[in-house]
Each structure stands twice: as C-alpha cells, then as structure tokens.
N, C-alpha and C positions, 0 to 999 in steps of 0.2 A: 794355310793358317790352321794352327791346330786348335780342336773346341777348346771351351775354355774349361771342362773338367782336367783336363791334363795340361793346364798351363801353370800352374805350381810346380809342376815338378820337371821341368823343362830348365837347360841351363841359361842362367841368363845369358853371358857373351857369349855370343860367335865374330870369333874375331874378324873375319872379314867386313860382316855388316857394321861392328863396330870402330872397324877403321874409316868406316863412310862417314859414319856422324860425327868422329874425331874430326876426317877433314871437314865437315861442314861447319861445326864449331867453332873452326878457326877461319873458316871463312869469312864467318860472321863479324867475326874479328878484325879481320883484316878491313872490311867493308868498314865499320865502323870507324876505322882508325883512318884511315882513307877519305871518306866523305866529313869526319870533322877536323882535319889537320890541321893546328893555329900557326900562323908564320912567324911566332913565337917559338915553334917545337910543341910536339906534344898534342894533344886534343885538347879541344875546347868545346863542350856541349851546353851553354848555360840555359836553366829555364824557359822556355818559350821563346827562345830564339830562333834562327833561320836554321842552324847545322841540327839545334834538335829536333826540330820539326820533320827536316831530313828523312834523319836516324830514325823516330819512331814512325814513319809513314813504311819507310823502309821496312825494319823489323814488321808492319801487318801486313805488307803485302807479300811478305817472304812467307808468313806463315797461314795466311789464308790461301797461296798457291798451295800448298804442300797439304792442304785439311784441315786446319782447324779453325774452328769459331773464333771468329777473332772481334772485338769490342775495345771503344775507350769508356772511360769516362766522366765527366765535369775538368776534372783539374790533368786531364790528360797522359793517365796511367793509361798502358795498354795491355790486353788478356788476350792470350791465345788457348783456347777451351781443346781441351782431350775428352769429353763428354765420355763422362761413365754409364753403366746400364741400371748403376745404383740410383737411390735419390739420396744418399749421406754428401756430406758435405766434402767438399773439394780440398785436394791438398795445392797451395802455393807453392811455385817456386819460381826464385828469381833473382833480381836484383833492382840497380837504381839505375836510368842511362845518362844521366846529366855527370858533368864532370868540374873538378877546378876548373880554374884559367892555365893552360898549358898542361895539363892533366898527363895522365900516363893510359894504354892503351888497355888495359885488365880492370883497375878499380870502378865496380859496379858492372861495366861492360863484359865481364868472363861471367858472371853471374846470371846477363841477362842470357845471353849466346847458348852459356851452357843449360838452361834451362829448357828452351826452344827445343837448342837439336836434342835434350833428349826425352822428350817428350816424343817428337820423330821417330825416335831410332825405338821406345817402347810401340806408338802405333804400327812402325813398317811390323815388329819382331811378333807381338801380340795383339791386335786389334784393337779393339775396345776394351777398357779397364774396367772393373765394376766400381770404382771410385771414381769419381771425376779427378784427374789433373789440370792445373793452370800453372801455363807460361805465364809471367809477368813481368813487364819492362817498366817500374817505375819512374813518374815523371821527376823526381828530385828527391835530393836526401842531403846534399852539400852544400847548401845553404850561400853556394858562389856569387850567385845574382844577388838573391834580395833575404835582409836577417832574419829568416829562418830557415833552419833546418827542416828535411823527412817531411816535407810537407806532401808526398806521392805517398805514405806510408798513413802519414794523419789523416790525410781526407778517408781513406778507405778506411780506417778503423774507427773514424768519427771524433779523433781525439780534437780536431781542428777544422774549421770548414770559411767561406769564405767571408762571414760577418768579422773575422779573427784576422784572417790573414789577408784579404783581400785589396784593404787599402794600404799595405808594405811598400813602401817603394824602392825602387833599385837606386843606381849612383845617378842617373838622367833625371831620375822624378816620374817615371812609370811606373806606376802601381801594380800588382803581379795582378789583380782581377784585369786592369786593360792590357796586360801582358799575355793573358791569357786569350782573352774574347780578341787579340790582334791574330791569333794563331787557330782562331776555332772553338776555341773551347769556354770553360765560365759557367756561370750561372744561365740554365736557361738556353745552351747549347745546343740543345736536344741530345747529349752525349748522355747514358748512365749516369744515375745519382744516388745517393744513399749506399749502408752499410753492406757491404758485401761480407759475408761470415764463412769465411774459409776452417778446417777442422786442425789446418797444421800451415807451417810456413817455414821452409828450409833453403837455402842458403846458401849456394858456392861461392867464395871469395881468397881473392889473394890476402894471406896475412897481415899486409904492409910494417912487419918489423921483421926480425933477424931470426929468432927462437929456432925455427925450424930450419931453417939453411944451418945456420953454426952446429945445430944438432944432428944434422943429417937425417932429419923426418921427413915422411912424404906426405903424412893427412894432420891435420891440427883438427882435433875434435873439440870444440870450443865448448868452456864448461859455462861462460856467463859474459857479459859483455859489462864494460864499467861503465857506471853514472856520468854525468859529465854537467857542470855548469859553464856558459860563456856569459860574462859579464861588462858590458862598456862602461869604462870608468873616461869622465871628463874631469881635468883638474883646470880653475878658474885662478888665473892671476893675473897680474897687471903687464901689457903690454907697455914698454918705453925705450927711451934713448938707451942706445947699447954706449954712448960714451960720454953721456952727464948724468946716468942713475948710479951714485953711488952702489958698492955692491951691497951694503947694512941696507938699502936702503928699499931693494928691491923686491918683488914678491915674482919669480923664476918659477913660471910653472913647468919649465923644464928640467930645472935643477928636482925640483920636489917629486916629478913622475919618475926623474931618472934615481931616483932614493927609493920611491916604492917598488919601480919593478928590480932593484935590487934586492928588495927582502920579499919578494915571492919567489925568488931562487932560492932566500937562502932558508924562508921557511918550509920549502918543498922537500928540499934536499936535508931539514930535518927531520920530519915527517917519514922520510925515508920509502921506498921502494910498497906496495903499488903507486902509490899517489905523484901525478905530475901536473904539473903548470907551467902553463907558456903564455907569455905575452908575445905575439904573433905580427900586430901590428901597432904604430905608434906613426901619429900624424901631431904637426907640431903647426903652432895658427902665432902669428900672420907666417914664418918660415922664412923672416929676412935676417943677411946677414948682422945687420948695425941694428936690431930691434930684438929687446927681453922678450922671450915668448911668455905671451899672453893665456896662451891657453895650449893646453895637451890632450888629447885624447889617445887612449891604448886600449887593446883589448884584454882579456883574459879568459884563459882557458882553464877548468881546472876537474881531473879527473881521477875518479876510485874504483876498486871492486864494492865497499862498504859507504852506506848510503850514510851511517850515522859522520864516521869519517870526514864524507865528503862535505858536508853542510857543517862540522868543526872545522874543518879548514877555511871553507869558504867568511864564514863570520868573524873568524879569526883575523885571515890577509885584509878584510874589510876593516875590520879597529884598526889594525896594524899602517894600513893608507890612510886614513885620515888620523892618525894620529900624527905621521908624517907633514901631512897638508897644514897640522892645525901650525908644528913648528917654523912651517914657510909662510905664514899666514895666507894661505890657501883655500880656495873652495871646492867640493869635490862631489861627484854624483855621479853615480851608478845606474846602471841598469841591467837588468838580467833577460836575455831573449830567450836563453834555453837552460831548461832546469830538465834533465833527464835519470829518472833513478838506476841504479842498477839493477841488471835483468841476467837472472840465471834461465840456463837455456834448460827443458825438458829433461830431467833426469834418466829416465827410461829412453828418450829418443838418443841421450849421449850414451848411454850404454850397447842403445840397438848401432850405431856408429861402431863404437868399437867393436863391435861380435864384426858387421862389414869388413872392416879394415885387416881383422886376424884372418877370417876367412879368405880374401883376396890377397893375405900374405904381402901388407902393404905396414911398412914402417909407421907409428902414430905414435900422436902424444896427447894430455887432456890440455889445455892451456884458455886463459881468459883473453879475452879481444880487448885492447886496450884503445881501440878504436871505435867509435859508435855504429850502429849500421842498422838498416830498418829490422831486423828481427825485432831487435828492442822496444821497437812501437807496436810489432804485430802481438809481443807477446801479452797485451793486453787484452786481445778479446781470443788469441788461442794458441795451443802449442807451440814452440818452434826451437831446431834446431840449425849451427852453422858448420860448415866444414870449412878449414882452410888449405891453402895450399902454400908455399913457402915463396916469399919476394928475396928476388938477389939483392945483397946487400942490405935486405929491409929497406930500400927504397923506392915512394909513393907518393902521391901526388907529385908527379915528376915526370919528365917526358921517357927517363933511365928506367921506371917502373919495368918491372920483365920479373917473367915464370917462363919457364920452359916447356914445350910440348909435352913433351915426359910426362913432367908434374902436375899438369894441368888435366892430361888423361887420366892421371890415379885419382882426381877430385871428381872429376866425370862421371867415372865409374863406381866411387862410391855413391857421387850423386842418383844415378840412376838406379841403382840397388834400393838406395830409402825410397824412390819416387814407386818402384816395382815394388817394395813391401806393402806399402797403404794402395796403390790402386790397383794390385793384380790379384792380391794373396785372396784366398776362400776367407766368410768370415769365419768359419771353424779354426782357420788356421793363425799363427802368431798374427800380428800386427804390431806396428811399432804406432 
C-alpha cells in the first residue's frame, strides 16, 4: 500500500483489480435479482417485507465481511462506513433497494451494488480515505407499498419522520410504523436515529428513458431532476340500475373521470415537451356489469423541470376536473400525497462529471431526469450529483429493464473517480 503522500498521483484503474469489483458488482446484482424474484417476473422488494428484509440483511453482511462499519437506522436505511482519517463530513453514495411490484433488476439496485463494490475496490487500491465515504442502501423511495414516496431519503434528511408517516397504511390496513417494528425496526428500535449530515450525495442509476441509447451516449450527466406532484382525485356520483336510469337521468362517475382524464392528455400535450401527465391508475366502485358507477377514483401524476410551471398546470387540470364534474353533476376531491420541487443537481459537481467523462474518453451528455430519485430529497441539506447510464429501449419498472455490462462499467468508473476525488485527494488539491 502506498503512503498516502503519493496517493494523488497514482493512476486510478488498474485494470485487473478493476475487473474484480466489476464482477462483484454484478454479483451483487445477480444476488439481489435472485433472492427477490416475484412469480409474476421481475423483482419485487416492497417495504418491510420478507424479500426486503432478505436483501438488506444480505447487503450488511456482505459488507461488514469485506470491512466496513456497517449500521441501520429507525426506518431501516442501511450504511456501510469507509472511515476517513479526516473529521469533515462524509460523502454518500448509493441508492434505494425496494422496488415496484414486478420491478426490473437495475432500478435503484445498480445504485446500491455499485456503491458498495466500489467503496471496496477504493479501500483494497488505497486504504483509508482522508474523507469518510458511505455506502447506502436505502430503505424506499417507490412509494409501492404505502402512499408515500422517498420515505429512506426523508427520514435521514428530517424532511419526514414517523409522527408523519407512520400511521400510512398499506392495501391490508398495516400501518408502515407496525410494518416496520414487524421487521425490527421503528421508533425505539434501538437502531440509529436523528440527522445524519453528509457533505455530498451522488448517485449511479439507470436512465429509465431512451436519450442515451437513441443517442449512442455512454454517461448522462444529469443537470436537475424535475418536480413532480401525485394527486388522488375521487369523483362522487350516483350508483343505479344499468337498465331503468334513464341516461338524462343519470350522474356516471365514470363517464365524468373518463372526460377528465381525457383533458390531462390533451392539456399536457399542449403545454408541450418537458411537462407530462399520467393517469396511471383508475379503480371504478361498485365495478358491476348492470350498475352506473357510483364512484371513481384515479390517480395523477404530473411533472416539470420549472417549479412555477408545474403548480400552473397542476391548478389548471384541477378547475379543468371539476369543472367537468360540475357538468355531470358530480362531486369531486382531491388530494395531494407528494408535492416535490425541482432540484437542480450541484453546478460545479456536473462540471467535475464532465472533466471525468473527457478524461476517461467516455461518450456524455448533460440531460435532466425526468424521473424522481432521492437526490432530490438529499439536495436539501447538501450537494449532490447523479450519473446515468442508458436503459434498452428506455424500459423500467419492468421485468425487460436491462444495461449492459459494458455500460454499467463506464457508470462505475466514473462513479468511482468522484468517490476518489472528495475522499482521497490532499486538501491543497482540487476537490469536487
């Protein structure tokens, strides 16, 4: 091991040792895709369930064998520590391990894996870092189980804690606090509690759209991530006979949601390109053949790079629905679980990305995430940047989800470069 006055100037890869934490990487991978396989296709990790519990037990003991301090916790994030010789604060990295239902085997999970190994393959190459680094496997960010998002990302930034979210309950009637304390964890667990204050938080993930495959790019340096609101809309009307209610006569809370989410297409699509809306789900009460639906509930999605934007649109498609409702004589109510702003990622940190990318002679582009991800929550109390790497097809949340070794290795690699700039470099020297 060389001291560490001559560890700046040392090259980073050596390809051999580098091909080791490549395959561990993807080990990790495989492992993961393996022990949560739903017999649907695909992975299934939800919150505090049996496969996640699995998984993150998995990932501490994979990383407290190999050295590092490993911790959870309250809400069951887990840290694998690279203890610096510094007392400055620790740089993040990582991702989320919970997934959809039927999920794809990369989204969040490439994030966490590639954090770990290379955390590893920095301690095998150079010892101890004068900065702390942390591996991080958060416990959620997908909001599959119970209606909230990033709640692994909220607890540790303090935006959310369990007065807030605790009594959520899933589609059973479990509450995520006794979802939690079924699995260990909670209030009172004796697990870690309170703010943890990291100095930076960076990010390997799969794209999940097209940009970069069509483009034939290998890094997506992400310049900002967009806002996003989801908002449950209930339309109220009258339940009756499907063949003595006249149709004047009727109040169709089906016919009335199937009128509104036709004009959040059509006012999305004039609004035009960033901004999109999806109505993703649509449950229809009582759902018998011979009986006017009574009532509808749908969801919506609605997201921007520009915050002002997004909250004109949002108030907008809201008169726009009840103005709908008022014609069917209809009742209708709202509610908003997730109001997320837009979050532009570290200016400087997307620049030191690019200098990475030229230097390694690695194809890039600057591009915004059009999908939410916990950066966006960390960049509240400190820097962060994200890298991507390009999904075939642009397809995600999906069992078809796939990057290629290849591609995955050039996200790696730059990953490891930003992780080497903040925890190895002199302070005399750059930092990102």
């Amino acid at each position: 091991m060389p001291d560490s006055a001559d560890i700046t100037s040392l090259p980073l890869f050596q390809e051999e040792a580098f091909e080791a934490y490549s395959a561990l990487l993807h080990k990790l991978l495989d492992d993961l895709e393996e022990m949560s396989a739903s017999e649907a296709g695909g992975c299934t990790r939800l919150l505090y369930s049996p496969s996640w519990l699995k998984a993150q037990h998995y990932l501490a003991k994979f990383m407290e064998e190999r050295g590092l301090a490993v911790s959870f916790d309250e809400a069951g994030n887990l840290y694998g520590f690279l203890q610096g010789t510094e007392n400055d604060a620790p740089l993040y990295t990582g991702s989320h391990i919970d997934t959809v239902q039927s999920g794809g085997k990369f989204d969040g999970a490439l994030g966490v894996a590639a954090g770990i190994a290379a955390l590893l393959y920095l301690k095998e190459r150079y010892g101890d870092p004068h900065r702390s680094l942390v591996a991080l496997s958060l416990s959620e960010e997908e909001g599959s189980r119970f209606p909230f998002a990033f709640w692994g990302s909220r607890s540790i930034t303090g935006l959310s804690c369990w007065n807030v979210t605790g009594g959520l309950k899933d589609a059973d009637g479990i509450t995520l606090q006794q979802a939690a304390e079924g699995v260990g964890f909670g209030p009172g667990s004796g697990h870690t509690s309170g703010i943890l204050a990291p100095a930076g938080y960076v990010e390997l993930h799969i794209e999940q759209g097209s940009v970069l495959e069509r483009t034939n790019t290998s890094i997506g340096v992400v310049t900002g991530i967009v806002g996003q609101k989801r908002i449950d809309i209930r339309v109220q009307g009258e339940a009756n006979h499907a063949g003595t209610t006249p149709m004047s006569y009727r109040k169709d809370a089906l016919a009335g949601a199937a009128e509104m989410i036709s004009e959040v297409r059509k006012l999305a699509i004039a609004y035009g390109d960033p901004l999109v809306a999806t109505v993703g789900n649509v449950e229809v009460f009582p759902g018998a053949v011979n009986v006017v639906p009574g009532t509808v509930e749908f969801t919506l999605d609605i997201r921007h790079t520009d915050q002002v934007i997004l909250h004109e649109f949002t108030e907008l498609i809201l008169q726009r629905i009840q103005a709908i409702a008022d014609s069917y004589e209809l009742i209708t109510r709202s509610e908003e679980h997730l109001s997320v702003e837009p979050t532009p990622m570290n200016p400087e940190w997307v620049e030191k990305t690019v200098d990475i990318c030229e230097q390694l002679e690695l194809s890039y582009r600057k591009i915004p995430s059009g999908a939410g991800h916990d950066a966006q929550i960390f960049a509240s109390i400190c820097n962060v940047a994200m890298i991507f790497v390009p999904s075939k097809d642009g397809i995600s949340h999906n069992p078809l989800e796939y990057t290629s070794r290849e591609q995955i290795d050039q996200g790696f690699k730059v990953l490891i470069e930003l992780l080497y700039q903040y925890g190895y470099r002199g302070k005399t020297d750059e930092e990102i």
